[in-house]
C-alpha positions as a LaTeX table, in Angstrom:
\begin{tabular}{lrrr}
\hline
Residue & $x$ (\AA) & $y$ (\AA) & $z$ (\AA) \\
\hline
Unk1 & 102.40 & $-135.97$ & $-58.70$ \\
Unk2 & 103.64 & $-133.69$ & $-56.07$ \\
Unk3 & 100.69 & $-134.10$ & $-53.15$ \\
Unk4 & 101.44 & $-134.86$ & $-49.63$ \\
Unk5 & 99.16 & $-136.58$ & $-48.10$ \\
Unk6 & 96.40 & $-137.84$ & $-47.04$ \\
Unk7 & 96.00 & $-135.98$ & $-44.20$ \\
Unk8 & 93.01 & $-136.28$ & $-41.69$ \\
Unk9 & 90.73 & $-133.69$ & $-41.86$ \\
Unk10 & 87.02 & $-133.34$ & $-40.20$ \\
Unk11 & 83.32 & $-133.72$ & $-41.19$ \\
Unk12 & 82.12 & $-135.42$ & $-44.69$ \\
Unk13 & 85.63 & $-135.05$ & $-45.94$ \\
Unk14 & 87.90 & $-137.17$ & $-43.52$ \\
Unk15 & 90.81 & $-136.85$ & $-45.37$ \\
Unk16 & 92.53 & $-134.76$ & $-48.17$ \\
Unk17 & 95.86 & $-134.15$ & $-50.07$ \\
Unk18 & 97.73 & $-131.21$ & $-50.57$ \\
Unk19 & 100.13 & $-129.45$ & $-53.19$ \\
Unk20 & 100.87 & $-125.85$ & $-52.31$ \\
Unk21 & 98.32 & $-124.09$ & $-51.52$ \\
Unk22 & 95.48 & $-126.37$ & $-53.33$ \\
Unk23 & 93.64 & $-129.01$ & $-51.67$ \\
Unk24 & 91.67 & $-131.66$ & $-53.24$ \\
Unk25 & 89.02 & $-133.87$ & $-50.85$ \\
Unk26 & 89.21 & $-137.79$ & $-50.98$ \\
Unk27 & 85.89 & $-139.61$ & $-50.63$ \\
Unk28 & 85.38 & $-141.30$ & $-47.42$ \\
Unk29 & 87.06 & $-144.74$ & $-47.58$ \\
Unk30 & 84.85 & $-146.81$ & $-44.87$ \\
Unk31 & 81.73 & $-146.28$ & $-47.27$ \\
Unk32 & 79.93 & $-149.61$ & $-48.60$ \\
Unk33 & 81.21 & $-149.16$ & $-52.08$ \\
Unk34 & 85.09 & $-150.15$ & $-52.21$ \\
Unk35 & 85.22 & $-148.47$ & $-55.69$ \\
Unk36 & 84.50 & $-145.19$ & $-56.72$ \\
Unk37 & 82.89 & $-144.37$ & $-60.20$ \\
Unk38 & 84.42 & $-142.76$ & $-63.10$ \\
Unk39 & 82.33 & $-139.18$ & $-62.85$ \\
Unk40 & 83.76 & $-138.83$ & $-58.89$ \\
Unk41 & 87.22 & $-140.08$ & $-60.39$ \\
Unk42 & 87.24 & $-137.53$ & $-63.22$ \\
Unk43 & 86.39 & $-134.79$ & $-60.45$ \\
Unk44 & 88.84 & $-135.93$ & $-58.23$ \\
Unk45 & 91.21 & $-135.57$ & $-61.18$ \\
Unk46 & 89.85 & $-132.21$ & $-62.47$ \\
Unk47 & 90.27 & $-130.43$ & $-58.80$ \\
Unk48 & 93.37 & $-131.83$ & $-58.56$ \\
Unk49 & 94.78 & $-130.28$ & $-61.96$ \\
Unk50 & 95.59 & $-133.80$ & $-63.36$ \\
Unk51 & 94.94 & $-135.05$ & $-66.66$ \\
Unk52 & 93.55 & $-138.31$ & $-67.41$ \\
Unk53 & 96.92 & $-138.98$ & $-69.16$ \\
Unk54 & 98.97 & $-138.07$ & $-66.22$ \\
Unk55 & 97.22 & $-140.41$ & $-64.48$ \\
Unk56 & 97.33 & $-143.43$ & $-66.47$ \\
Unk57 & 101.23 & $-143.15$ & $-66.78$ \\
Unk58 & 101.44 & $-142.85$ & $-62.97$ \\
Unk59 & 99.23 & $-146.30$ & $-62.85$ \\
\hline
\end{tabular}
């Protein structure tokens, strides 16, 4: 999909990807929950520019 990453970062938002000049934030991965719902996925996806399409042929 064209991101590098993810790259460390600092703070609440340890890591993050990158494509050009946007950035999108990853949810921390040490957290208690191993999953993460479908509202934070279908962020994730919306700051990142990627349909919901997109990403079930990348799957």
């Amino acid at each position: 999909m064209g991101f590098d990453g993810p790259n460390a970062g600092t703070g609440k938002h340890p890591e993050f990807m990158q494509r050009g000049a946007q950035t999108v934030r990853l949810p921390n991965k040490h957290s208690k929950k191993s999953d993460i719902g479908r509202t934070l996925l279908s962020n994730i996806l919306r700051n990142a520019g990627i349909t919901t399409s997109e990403w079930d042929q990348a799957g």
